[in-house]
N, C-alpha and C positions, 0 to 999 in steps of 0.2 A: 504493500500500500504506500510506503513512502515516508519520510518523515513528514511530521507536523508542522511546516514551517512557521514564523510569528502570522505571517499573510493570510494561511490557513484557518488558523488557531483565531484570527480576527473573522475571518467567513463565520467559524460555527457558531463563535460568542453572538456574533449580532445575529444569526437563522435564530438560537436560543430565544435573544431579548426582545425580535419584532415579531415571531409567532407568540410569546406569551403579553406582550404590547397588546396585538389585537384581539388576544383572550378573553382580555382584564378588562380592554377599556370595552369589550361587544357588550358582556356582562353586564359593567356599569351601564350600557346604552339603553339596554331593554328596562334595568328597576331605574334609570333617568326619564326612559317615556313613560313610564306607567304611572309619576310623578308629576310629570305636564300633561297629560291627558286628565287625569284626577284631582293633582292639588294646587301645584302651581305652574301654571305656563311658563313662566320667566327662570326655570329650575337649571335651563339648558346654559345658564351663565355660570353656576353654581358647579356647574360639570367639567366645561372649562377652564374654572379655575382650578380644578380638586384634580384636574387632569395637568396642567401647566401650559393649555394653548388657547393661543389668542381668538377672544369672540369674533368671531368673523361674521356670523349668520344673520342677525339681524330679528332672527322671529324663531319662535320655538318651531315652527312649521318648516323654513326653511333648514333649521339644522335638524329635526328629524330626518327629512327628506336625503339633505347633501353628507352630512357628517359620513356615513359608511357610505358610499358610493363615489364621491368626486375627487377622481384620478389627478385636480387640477390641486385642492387642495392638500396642502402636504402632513397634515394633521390627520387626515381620515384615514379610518380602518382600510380600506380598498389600497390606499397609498404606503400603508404600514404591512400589509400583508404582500402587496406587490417586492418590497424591498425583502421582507424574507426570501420570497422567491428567487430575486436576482440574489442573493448570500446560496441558497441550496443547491439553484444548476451551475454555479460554479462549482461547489464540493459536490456534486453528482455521484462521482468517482467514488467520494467516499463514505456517502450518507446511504447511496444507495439508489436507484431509478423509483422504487415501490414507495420510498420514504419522501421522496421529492413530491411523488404526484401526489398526495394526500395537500398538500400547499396548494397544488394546481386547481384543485376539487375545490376548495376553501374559497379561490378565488373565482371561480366558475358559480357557485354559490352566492356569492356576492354581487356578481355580474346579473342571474338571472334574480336574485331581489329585486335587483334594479329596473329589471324590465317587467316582472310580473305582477300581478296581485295578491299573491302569499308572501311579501315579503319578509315577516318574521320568523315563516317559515323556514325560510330559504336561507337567510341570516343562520337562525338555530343550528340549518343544517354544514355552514360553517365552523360552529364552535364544534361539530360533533369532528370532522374532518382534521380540527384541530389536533383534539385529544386522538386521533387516531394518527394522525404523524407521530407525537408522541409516544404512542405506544408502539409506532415502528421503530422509533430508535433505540427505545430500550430494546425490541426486539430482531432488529435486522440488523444493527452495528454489531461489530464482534469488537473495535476497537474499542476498549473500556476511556482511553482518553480524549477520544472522540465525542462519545458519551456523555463523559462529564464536563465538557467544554462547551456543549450546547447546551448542558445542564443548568450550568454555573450563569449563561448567559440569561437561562428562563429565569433563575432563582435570584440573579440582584433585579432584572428588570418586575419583577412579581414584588420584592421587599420595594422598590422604589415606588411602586403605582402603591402598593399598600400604605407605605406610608402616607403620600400624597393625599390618598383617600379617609388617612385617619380611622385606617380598621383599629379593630379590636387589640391591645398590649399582647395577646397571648397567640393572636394569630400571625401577630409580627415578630414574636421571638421563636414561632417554631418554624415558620419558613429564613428564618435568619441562621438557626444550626442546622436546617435543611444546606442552604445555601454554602455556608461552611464545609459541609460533608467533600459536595462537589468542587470547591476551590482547593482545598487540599491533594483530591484527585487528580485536575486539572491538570498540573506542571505549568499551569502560567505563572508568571513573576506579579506579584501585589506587593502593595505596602504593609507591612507587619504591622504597621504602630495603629494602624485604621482599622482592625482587628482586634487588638489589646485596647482602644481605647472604647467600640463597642460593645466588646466585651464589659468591659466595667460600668458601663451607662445601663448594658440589658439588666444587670441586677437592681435600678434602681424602680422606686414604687410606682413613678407615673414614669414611660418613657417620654424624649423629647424627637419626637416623631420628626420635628426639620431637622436638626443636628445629627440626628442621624443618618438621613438622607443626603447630608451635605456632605457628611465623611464618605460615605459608601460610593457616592460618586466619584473618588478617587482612587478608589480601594484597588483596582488594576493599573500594570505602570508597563505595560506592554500593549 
């Protein structure tokens, strides 16, 4: 198969963090509509803030509508799931053809949303295509550091939207030793000190959700 070059090694981190990107944020999309449909219209601001991209839309109508579909904007799920794509048929070779096309499905799903009248349906049947890529590379990759470099990529991009989102203290420190697990794995070069100093923050009573997010974005140095 080759060695892992740093080049490489940057493909699978980002296929990791922009196929769990489009995971997190579909997820938030649907209990986001079911919020402006029901309680408040104006909720769709509240999303992009919780998410870190700039309102663009204008009307809660319009970003239902454009947010997953507009190839122009570079924020949308459609746009986020496309750049996984170009990250996977470049490592083809080593993620696998079967592994790749489950990406393809994802986006083909998104495409016919676009055009159809099921469109949540069709969405849904994205997140599902998702979780089954995933479930090809734990089971089609033999390379273990393969694995965990796509791994490592889902698991800080998943602690970052978590945090951003202000889940739950406990749901953030168990996908944070999740994440650990996989960086150890990995063989990428990080900073140790951004490690040692979450570590000591995760034991305290209330976590500080930016601070942490602000260290973690440095936490790779490759």
């Amino acid at each position: 198969m080759g060695i892992i070059t740093v080049d490489k090694s940057d493909h699978l981190f980002w296929l990791g963090r922009y196929t769990e990107r489009v995971y997190t944020t579909l997820k938030y999309y649907f209990e986001s509509a079911d919020k402006m449909i029901d309680e408040n219209p104006e909720y769709y601001d509240e999303f992009c803030r919780k998410v870190g991209i700039l309102n663009v839309y204008g009307t809660s109508e319009n970003f239902l509508r454009t947010y997953p579909f507009d190839e122009n904007d570079p924020n949308s799920i459609i746009s986020n799931l496309n750049r996984a794509y170009d990250n996977a048929i470049v490592m083809r070779d080593y993620i696998g053809t079967e592994t790749m096309a489950y990406i393809q499905l994802a986006i083909d799903d998104i495409h016919n949303a676009d055009r159809g009248v099921a469109a949540i349906a069709d969405l849904m049947l994205a997140i599902d295509h998702i979780l089954a890529f995933w479930g090809c590379v734990n089971d089609m990759i033999d390379n273990e550091q393969i694995r965990n470099i796509i791994k490592l990529g889902k698991g800080l991009e998943r602690l970052d939207l978590y945090l951003s989102l202000d889940l739950p203290d406990s749901d953030i420190i168990r996908e944070y030793r999740r994440m650990k697990q996989f960086l150890a794995k990995s063989k990428l070069r990080y900073d140790e000190s951004v490690i040692n100093t979450v570590d000591s923050m995760i034991s305290d009573s209330k976590l500080n959700h930016r601070n942490i997010k602000n260290l973690l974005r440095n936490l790779i140095t490759e």
